[in-house]
DSSP file (Angstrom, degrees, kcal/mol; ACC not computed):
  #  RESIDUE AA STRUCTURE BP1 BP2  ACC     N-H-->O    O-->H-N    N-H-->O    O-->H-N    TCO  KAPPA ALPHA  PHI   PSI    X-CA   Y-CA   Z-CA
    1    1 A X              0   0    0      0, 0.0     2,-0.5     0, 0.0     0, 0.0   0.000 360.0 360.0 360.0 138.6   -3.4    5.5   36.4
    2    2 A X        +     0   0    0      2,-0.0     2,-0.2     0, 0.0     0, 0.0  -0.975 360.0 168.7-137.7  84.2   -3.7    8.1   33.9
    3    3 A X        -     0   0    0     -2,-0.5     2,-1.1     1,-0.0     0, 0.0  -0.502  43.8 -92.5-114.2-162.3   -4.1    7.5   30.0
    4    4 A X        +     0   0    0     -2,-0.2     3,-0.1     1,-0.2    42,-0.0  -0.699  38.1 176.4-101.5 115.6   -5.0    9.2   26.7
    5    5 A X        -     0   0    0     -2,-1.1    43,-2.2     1,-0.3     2,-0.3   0.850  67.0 -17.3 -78.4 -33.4   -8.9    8.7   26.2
    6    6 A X  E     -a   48   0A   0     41,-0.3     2,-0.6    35,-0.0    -1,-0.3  -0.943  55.8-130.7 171.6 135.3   -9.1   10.9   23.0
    7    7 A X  E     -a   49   0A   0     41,-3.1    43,-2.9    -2,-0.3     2,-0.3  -0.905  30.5-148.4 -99.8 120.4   -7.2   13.4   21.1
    8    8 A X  E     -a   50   0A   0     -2,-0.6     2,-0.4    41,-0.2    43,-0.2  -0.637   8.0-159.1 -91.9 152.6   -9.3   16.4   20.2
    9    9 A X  E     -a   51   0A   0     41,-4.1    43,-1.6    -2,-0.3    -2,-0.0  -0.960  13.6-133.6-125.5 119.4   -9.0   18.7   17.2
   10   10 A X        +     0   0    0     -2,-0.4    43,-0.2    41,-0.1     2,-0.1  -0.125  43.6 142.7 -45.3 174.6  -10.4   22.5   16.7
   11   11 A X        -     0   0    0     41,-0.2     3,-0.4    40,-0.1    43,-0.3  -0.321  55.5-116.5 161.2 135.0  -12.1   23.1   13.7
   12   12 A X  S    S+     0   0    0      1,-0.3     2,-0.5    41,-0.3    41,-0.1   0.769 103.2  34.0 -67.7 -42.4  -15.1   24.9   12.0
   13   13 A X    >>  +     0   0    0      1,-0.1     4,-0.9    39,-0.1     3,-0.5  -0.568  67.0 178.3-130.3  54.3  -17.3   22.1   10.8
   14   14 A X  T 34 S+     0   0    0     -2,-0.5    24,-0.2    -3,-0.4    37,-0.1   0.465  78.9  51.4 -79.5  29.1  -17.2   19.0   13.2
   15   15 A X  T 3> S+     0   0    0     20,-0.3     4,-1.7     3,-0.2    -1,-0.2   0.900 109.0  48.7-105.1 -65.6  -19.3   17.0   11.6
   16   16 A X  T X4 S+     0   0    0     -3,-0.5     3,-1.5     1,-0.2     4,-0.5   0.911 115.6  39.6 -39.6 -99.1  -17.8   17.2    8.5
   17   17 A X  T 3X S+     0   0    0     -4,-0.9     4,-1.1     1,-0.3    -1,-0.2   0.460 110.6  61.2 -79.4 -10.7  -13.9   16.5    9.6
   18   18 A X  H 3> S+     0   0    0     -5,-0.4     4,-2.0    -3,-0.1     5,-0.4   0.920 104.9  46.6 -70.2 -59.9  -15.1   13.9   12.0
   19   19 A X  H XX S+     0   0    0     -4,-1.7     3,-1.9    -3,-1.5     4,-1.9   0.923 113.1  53.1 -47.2 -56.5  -16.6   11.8    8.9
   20   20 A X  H 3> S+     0   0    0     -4,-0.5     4,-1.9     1,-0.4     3,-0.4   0.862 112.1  42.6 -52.3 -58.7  -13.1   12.3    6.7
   21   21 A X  H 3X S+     0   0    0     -4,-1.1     4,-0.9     1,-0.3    -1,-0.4   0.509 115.0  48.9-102.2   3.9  -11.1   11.1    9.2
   22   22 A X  H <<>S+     0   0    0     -4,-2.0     5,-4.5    -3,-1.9    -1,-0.3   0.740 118.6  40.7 -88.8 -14.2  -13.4    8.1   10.1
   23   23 A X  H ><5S+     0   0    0     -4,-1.9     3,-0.8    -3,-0.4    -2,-0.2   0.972 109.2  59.3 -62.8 -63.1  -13.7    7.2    6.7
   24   24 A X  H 3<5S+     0   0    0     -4,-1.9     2,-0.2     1,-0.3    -3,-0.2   0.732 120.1  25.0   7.9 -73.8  -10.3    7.9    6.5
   25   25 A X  T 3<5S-     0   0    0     -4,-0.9    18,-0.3    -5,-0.1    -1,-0.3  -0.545 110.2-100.9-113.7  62.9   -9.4    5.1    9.4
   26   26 A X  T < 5S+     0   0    0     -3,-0.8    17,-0.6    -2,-0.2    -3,-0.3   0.806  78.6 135.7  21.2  63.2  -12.1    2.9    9.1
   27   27 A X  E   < -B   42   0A   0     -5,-4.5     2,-0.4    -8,-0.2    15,-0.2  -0.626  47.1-129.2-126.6-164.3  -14.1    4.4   12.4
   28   28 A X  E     -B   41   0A   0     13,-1.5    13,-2.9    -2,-0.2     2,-0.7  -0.980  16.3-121.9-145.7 136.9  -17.2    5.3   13.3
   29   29 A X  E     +B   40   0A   0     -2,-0.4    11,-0.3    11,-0.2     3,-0.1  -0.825  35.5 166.8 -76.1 129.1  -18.9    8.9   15.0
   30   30 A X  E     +     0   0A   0      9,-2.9     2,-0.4    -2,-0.7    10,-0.2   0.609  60.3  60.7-109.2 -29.9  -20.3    7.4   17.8
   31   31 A X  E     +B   39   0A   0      8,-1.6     8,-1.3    -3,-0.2    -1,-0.3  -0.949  52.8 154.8-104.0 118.9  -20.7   10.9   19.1
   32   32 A X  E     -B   38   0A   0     -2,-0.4     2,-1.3     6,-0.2     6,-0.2  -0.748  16.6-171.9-159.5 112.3  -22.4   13.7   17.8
   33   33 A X  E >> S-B   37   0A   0      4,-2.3     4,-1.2     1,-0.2     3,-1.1  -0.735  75.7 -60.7 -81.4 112.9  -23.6   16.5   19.6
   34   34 A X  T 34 S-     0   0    0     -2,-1.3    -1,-0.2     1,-0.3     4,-0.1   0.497  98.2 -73.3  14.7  48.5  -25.8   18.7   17.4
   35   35 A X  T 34 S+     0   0    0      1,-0.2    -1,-0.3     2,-0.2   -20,-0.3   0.418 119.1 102.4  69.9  25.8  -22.4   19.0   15.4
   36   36 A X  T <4 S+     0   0    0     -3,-1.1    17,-1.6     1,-0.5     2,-0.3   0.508  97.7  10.2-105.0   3.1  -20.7   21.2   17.8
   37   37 A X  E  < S+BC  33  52A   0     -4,-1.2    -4,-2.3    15,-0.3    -1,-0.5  -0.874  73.5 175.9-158.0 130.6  -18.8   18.5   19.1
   38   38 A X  E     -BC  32  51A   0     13,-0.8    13,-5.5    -2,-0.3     2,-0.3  -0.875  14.2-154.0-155.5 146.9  -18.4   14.2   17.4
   39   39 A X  E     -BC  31  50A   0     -8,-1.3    -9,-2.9    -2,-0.2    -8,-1.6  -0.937   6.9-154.8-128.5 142.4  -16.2   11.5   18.8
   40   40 A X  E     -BC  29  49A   0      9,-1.7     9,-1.1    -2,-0.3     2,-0.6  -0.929   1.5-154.2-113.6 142.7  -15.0    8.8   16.8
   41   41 A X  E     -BC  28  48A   0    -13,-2.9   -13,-1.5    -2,-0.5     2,-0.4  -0.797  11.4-141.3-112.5 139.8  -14.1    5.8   17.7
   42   42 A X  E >   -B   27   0A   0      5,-0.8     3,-0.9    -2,-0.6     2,-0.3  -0.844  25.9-104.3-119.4 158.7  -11.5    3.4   16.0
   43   43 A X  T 3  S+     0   0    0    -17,-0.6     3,-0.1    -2,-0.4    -1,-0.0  -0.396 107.8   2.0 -71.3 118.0  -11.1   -0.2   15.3
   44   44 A X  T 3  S+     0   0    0     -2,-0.3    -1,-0.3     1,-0.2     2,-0.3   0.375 107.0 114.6  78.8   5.8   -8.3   -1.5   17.9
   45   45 A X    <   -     0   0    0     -3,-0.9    -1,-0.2     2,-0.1    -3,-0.1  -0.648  48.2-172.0 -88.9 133.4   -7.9    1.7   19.6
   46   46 A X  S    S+     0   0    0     -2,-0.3     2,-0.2    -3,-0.1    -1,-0.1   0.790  78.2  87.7 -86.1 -21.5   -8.6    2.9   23.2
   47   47 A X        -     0   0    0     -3,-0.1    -5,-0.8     1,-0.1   -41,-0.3  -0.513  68.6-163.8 -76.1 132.0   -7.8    5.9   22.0
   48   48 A X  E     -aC   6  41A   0    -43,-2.2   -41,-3.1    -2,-0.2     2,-0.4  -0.602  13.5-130.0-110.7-165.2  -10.5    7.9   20.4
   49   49 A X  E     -aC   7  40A   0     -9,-1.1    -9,-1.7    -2,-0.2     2,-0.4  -0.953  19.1-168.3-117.3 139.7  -10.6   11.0   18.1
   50   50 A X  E     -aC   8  39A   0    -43,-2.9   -41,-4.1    -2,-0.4     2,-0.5  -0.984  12.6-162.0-139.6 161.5  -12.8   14.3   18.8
   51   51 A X  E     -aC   9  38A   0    -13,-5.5   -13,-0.8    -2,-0.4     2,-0.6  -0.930  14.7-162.2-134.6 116.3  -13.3   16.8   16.5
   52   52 A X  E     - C   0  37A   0    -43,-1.6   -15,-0.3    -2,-0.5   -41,-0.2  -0.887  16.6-137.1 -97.2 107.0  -14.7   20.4   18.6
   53   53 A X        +     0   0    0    -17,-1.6     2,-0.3    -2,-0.6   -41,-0.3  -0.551  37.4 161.0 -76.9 134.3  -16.4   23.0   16.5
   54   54 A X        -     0   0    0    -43,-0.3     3,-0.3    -2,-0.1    -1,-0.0  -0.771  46.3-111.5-137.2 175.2  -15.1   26.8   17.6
   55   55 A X  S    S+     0   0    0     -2,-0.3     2,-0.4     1,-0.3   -43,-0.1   0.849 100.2  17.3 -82.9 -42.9  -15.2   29.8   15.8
   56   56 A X        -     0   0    0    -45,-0.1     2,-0.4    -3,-0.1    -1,-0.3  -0.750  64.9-159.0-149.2 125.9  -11.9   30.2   15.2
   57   57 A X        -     0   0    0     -2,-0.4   -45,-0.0    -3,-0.3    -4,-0.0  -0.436  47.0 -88.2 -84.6 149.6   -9.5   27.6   15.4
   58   58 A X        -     0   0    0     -2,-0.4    -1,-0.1     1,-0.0   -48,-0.0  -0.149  45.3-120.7 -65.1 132.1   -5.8   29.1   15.9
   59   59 A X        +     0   0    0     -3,-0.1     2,-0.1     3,-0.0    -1,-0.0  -0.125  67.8  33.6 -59.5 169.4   -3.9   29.9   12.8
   60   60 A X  S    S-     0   0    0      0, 0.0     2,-0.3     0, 0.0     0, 0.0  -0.542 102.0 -11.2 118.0-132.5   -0.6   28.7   11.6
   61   61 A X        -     0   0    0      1,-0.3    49,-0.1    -2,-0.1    48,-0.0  -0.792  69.6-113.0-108.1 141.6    0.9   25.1   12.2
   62   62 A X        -     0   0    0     -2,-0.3    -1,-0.3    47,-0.2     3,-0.1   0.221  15.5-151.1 -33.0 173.7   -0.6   22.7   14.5
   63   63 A X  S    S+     0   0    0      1,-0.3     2,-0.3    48,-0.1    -1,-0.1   0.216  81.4  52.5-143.0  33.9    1.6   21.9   17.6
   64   64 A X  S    S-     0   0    0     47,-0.1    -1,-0.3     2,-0.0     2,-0.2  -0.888  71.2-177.2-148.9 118.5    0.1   18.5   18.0
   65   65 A X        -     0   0    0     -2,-0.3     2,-1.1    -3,-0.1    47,-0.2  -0.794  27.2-115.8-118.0 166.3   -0.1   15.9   15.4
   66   66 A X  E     -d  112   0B   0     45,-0.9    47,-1.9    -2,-0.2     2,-0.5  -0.611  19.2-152.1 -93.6 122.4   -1.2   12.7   14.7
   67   67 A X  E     -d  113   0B   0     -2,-1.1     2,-0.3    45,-0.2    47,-0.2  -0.667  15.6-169.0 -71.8 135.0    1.3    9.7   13.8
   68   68 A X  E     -d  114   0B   0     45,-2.0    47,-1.6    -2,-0.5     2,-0.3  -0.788  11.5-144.7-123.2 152.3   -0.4    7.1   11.6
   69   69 A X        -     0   0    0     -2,-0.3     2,-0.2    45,-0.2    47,-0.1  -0.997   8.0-158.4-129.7 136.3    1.4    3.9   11.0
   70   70 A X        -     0   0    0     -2,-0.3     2,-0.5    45,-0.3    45,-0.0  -0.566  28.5-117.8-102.5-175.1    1.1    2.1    7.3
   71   71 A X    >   -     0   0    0     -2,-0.2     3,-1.3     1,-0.1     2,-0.1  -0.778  36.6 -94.2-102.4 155.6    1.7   -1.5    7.5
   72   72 A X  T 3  S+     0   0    0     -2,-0.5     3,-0.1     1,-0.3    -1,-0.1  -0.466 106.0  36.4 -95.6 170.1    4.7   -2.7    5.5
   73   73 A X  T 3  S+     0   0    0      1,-0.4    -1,-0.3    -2,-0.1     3,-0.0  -0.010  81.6 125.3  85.9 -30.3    4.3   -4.0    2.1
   74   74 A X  S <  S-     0   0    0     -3,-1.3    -1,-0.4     1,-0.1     2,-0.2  -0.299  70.9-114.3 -43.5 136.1    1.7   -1.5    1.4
   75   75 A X     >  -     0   0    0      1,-0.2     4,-1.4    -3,-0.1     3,-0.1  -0.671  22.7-153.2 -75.5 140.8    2.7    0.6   -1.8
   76   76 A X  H  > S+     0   0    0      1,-0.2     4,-2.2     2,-0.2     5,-0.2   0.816  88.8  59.2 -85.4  -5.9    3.3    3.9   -0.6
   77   77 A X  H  > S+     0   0    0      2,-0.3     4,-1.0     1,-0.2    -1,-0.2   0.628 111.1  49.0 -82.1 -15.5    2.5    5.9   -3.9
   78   78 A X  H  > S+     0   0    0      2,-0.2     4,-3.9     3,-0.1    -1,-0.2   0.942 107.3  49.3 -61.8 -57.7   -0.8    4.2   -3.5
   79   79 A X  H  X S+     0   0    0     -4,-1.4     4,-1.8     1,-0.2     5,-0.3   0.946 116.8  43.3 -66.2 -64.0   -1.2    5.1    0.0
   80   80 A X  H  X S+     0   0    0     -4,-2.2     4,-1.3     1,-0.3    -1,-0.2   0.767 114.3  48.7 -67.5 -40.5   -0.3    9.1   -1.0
   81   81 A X  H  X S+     0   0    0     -4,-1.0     4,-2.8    -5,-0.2     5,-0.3   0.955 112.4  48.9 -72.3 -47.4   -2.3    9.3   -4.0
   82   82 A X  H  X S+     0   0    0     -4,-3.9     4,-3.0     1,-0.2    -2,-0.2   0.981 115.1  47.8 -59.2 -31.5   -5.7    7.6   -2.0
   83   83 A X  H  X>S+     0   0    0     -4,-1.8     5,-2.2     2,-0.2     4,-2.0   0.904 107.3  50.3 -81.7 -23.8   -5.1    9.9    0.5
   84   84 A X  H  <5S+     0   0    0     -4,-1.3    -2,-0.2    -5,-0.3    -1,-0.2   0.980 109.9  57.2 -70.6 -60.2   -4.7   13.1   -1.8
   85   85 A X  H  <5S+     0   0    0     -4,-2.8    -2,-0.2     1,-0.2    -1,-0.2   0.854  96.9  60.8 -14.9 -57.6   -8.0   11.9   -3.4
   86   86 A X  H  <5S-     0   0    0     -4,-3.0    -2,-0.3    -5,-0.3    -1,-0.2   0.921 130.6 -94.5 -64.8 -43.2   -9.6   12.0   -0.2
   87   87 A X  T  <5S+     0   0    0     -4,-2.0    -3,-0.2     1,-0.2     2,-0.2   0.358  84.0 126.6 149.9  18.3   -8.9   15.6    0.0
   88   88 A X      < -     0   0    0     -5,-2.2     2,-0.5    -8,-0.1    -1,-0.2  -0.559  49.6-137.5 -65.4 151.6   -5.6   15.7    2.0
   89   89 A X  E     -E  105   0B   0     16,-1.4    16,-2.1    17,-0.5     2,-0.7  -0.896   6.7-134.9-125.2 151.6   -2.8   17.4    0.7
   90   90 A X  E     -E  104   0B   0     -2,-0.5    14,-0.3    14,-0.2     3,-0.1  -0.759  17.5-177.8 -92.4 117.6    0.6   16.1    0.8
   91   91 A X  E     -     0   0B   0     12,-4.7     2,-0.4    -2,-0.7    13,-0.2   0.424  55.0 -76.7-117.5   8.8    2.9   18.7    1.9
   92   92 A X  E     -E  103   0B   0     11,-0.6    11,-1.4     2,-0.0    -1,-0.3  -0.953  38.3 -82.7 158.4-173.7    6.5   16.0    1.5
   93   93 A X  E     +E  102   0B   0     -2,-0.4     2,-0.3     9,-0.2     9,-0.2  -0.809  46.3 168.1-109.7 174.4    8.4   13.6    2.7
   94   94 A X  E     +E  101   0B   0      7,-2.3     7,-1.5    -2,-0.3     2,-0.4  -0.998  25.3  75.3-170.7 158.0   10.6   14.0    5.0
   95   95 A X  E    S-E  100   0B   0     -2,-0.3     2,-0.3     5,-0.2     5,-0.2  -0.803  72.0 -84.9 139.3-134.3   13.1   12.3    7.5
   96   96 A X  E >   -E   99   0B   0      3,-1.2     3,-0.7    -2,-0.4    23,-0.1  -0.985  67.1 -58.6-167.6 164.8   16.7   10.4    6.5
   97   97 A X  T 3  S+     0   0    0     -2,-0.3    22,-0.1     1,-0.2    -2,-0.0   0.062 131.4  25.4 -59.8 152.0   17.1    6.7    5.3
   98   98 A X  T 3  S+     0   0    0     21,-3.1    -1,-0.2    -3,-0.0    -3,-0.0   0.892 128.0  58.1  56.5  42.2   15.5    3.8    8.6
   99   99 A X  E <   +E   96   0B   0     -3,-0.7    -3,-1.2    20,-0.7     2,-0.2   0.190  68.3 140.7-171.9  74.2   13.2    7.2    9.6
  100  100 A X  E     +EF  95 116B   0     16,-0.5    16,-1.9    -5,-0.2     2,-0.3  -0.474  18.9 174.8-106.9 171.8   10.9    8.5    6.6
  101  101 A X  E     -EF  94 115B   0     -7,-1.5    -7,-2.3    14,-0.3     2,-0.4  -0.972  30.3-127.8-166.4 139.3    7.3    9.7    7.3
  102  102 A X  E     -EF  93 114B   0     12,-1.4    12,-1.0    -2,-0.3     2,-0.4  -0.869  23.2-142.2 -89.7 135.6    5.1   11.3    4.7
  103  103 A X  E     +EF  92 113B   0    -11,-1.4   -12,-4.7    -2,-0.4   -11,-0.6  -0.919  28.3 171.1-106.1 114.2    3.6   14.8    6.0
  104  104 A X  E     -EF  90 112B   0      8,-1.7     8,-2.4    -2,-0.4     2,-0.4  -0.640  22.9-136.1-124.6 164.9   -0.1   15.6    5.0
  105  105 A X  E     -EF  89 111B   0    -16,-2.1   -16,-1.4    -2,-0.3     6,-0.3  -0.958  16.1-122.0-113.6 143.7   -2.6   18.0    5.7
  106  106 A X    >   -     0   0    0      4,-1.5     3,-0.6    -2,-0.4   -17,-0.5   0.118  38.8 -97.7 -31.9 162.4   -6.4   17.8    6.6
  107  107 A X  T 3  S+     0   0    0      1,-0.2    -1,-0.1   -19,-0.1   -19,-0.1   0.592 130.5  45.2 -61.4 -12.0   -9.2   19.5    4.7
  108  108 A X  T 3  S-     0   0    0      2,-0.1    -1,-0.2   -91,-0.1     3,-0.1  -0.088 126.4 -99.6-120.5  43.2   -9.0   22.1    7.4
  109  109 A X  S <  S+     0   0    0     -3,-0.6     2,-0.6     1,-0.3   -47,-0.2   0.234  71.1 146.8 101.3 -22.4   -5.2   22.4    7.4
  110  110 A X        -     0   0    0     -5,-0.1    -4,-1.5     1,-0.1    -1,-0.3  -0.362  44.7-125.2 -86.9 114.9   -4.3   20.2   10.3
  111  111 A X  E     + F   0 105B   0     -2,-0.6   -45,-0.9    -6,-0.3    -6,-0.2  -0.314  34.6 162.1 -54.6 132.0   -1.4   18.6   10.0
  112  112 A X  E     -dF  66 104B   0     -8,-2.4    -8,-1.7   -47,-0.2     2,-0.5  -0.933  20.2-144.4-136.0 165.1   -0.4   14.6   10.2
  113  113 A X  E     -dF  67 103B   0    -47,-1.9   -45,-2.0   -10,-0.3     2,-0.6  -0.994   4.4-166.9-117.2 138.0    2.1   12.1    9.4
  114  114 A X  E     -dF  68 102B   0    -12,-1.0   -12,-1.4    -2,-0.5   -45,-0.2  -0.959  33.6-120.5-128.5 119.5    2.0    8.3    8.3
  115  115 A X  E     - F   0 101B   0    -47,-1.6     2,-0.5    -2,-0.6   -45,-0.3   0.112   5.4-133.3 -51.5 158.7    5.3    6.4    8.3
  116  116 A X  E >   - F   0 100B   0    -16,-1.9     3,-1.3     1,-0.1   -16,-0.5  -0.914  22.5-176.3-109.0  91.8    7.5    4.6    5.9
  117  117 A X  T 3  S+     0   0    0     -2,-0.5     2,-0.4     1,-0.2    -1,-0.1   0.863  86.9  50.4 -55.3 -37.3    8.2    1.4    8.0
  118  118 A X  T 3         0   0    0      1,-0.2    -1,-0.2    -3,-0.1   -45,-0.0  -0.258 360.0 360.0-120.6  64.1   10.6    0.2    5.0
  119  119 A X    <         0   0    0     -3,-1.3   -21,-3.1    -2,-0.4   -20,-0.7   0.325 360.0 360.0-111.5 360.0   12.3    3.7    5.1
């Protein structure tokens, strides 16, 4: 049997964009190779995250992203503003009414989404 151990992400600086996004999702680097390569690991997940330092990660729009789920009842202008704070940028919303998603970016550009469950 065959599952997903860990999604990796290029990126210049993984040491830096590993901490955001464990901070980010409550996780932890458990992995950190002399900061060219850190794994994080998350709370209830099998799945981890790795974040691979290159020289140059490929321009333009990702063509893998992550889906986040918020829980409902959570405000989402809450949710969009903490996360814009953190240094993500909010590039919309998006979808039609029973399937809305916020779209964000990374500090290094990499695109995600977190759902509107009571969209």
């Amino acid at each position: 049997m065959i599952r997903i151990g860990m999604v990796t992400i290029d990126t210049r600086d993984a040491r830096k964009l590993a901490a955001w996004w464990a901070e980010r999702l409550g996780g932890e680097i458990t992995t950190d190779m002399d900061g060219w390569f850190c794994v994080v690991s998350l709370p209830g997940s099998e799945t981890a995250l790795g974040f691979q330092k290159i020289d140059d990660p490929t321009p333009g729009k990702n063509r893998l992203h992550l889906d986040l789920s918020r829980e409902p009842g959570d405000d989402r202008e809450r949710l969009v503003a903490e996360w814009i704070a953190a240094g993500a940028t909010h590039l919309g919303r998006r979808g039609e009414e029973g399937f809305l998603w916020d779209t964000f970016a990374d500090p290094d550009g990499n695109e995600f989404c977190i759902d509107d469950p009571e969209g």
